[in-house]
N, C-alpha and C positions, 0 to 999 in steps of 0.2 A: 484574202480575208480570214485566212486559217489562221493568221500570227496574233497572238495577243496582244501586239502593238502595230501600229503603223503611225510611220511617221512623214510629216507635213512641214518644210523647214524652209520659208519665204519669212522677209524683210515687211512687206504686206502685211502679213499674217498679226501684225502689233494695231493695225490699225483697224481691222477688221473682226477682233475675236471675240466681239458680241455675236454678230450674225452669224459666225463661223459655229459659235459653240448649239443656236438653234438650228442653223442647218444641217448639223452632221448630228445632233440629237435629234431630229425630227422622224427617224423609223426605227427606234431604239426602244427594246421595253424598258418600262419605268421599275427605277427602282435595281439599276444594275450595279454589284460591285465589281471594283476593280481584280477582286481573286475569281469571280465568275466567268471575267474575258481571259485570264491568264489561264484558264482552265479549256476554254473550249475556244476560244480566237473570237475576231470580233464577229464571224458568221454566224454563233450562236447565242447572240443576244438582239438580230434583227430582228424586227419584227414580220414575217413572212404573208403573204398573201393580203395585204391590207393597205390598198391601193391609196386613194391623193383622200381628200376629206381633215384630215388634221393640221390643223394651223401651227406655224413656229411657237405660236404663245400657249397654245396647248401642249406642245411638246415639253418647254421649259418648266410650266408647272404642274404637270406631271409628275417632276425628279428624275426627266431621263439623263444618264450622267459619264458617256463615257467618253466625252474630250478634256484632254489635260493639255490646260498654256503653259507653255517653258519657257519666260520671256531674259536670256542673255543682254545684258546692257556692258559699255565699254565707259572708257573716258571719252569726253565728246573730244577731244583734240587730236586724242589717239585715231580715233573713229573719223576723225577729218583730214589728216595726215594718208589715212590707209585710203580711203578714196581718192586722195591726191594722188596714186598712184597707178591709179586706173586710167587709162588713157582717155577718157570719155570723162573722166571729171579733172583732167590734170588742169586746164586753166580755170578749173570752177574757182570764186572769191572763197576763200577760208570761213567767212563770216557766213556767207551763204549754206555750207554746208553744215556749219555749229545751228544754226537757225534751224534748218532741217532736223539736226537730232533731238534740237530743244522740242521742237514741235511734236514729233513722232512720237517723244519719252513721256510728255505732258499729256497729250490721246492718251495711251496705252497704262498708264497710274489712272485717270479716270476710269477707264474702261475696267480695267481692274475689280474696280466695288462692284461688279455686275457677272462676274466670271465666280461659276462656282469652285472648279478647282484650279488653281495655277498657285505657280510660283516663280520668285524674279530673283537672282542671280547676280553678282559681278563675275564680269570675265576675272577681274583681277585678285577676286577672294576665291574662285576656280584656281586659278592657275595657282594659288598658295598651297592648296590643299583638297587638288582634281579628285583619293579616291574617296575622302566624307561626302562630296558634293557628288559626285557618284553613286554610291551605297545611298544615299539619303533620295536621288532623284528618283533611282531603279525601285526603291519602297514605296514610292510615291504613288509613282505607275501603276501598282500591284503585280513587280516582280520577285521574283528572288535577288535581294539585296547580293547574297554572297556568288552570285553569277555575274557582278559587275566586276570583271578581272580587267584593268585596264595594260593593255597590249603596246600601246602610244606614248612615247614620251613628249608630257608637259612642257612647257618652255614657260619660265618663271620671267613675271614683268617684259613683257613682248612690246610693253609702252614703252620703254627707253629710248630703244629705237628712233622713236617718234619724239620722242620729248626732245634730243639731240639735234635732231633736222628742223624742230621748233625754236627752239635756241639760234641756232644757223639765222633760220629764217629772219628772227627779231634782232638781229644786228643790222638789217638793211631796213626794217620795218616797226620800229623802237616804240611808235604810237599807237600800235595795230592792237597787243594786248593790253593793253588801258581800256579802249574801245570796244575789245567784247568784252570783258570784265562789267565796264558800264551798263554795257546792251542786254546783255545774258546773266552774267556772274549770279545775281539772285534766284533765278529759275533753274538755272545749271547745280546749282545749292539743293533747291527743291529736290531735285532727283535724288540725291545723292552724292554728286562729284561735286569736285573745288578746281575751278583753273587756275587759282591765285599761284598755287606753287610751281607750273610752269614754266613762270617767269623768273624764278632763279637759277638762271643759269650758272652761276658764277663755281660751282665746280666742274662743270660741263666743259665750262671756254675752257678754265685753266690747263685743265687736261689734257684735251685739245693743245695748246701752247706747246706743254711738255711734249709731244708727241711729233709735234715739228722738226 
């Protein structure tokens, strides 16, 4: 509790971060900023000896304020490919897990309007440009921006991958992306992504070809 951060990094955590954010503000003094936990960690903004009596709905207007949402979002296909990989979801229907992400993404924009601090992310504008979105997160926090030294190397469009083995896939199953398009394509929009262009495969195959 000495660290000015700590951190909380569950798939959950998107569909829960109403009651997350009155829960863990519920024995927080009001009115704390972010340079105040960087200064002394988050043991010195509890509020001490002031046992049960306060309600989540008092806590919140209040202005007690020191959880921040990081909400990371992908492409839903990418993001359905990569669970296909997991042994536990490898015979899951494709459609069934685009539904999942629709769903989860759809909660988590609602819940949004009710969150005081957060912010929402592509992996894929990350991965273009890891240290802005870095320096920009770590200011966020109330760190020192210039202590964000990233040590890891990036790996640029990690979708490809998956777009490739989606290609694969839609040669044996040519009606499959029509059918989410139909089902989802509009809500998958809402968010942010496009599946449309998934389905052009045709430098992918060619490629492919030449490489035979």
């Amino acid at each position: 509790m000495s660290k000015p951060v700590l951190l909380e990094k569950s798939p959950p955590n998107a569909i829960i971060s109403r009651f997350l954010q009155a829960l863990i503000n519920l024995n927080v003094q009001p009115h704390v900023s972010p340079a105040a936990i960087a200064k002394g960690g988050l043991s010195s903004v509890l509020r001490k000896g002031e046992g049960g009596g306060r309600s989540m709905r008092e806590s919140v207007s209040k202005g007690n304020d020191v959880v921040r949402f990081l909400f990371i979002t992908r492409h839903p296909l990418a993001n359905a490919l990569a669970h296909r990989a997991w042994p536990f979801c490898r015979q899951m229907p494709l459609d069934r897990i685009v539904a999942n992400w629709v769903k989860v993404n759809e909660y988590m924009l609602q819940d949004m309007d009710h969150l005081r601090h957060v912010k929402l992310i592509k992996m894929e504008d990350f991965q273009r440009d890891p240290d802005r979105y870095l320096r920009d997160v770590y200011e966020w926090i109330g760190l020192d921006p210039d202590r964000a030294n990233r040590t890891t190397l990036v790996h640029q469009n990690t979708n490809q991958k998956y777009k490739k083995t989606y290609c694969k896939w839609l040669r044996k199953n040519h009606d499959k992306h029509a059918q989410l398009e139909a089902v989802f394509g509009d809500r998958i929009r809402s968010v942010g992504y496009d599946i449309r262009e998934w389905s052009q495969c045709g430098a992918i195959n060619s490629s492919e070809e030449q490489g035979k």
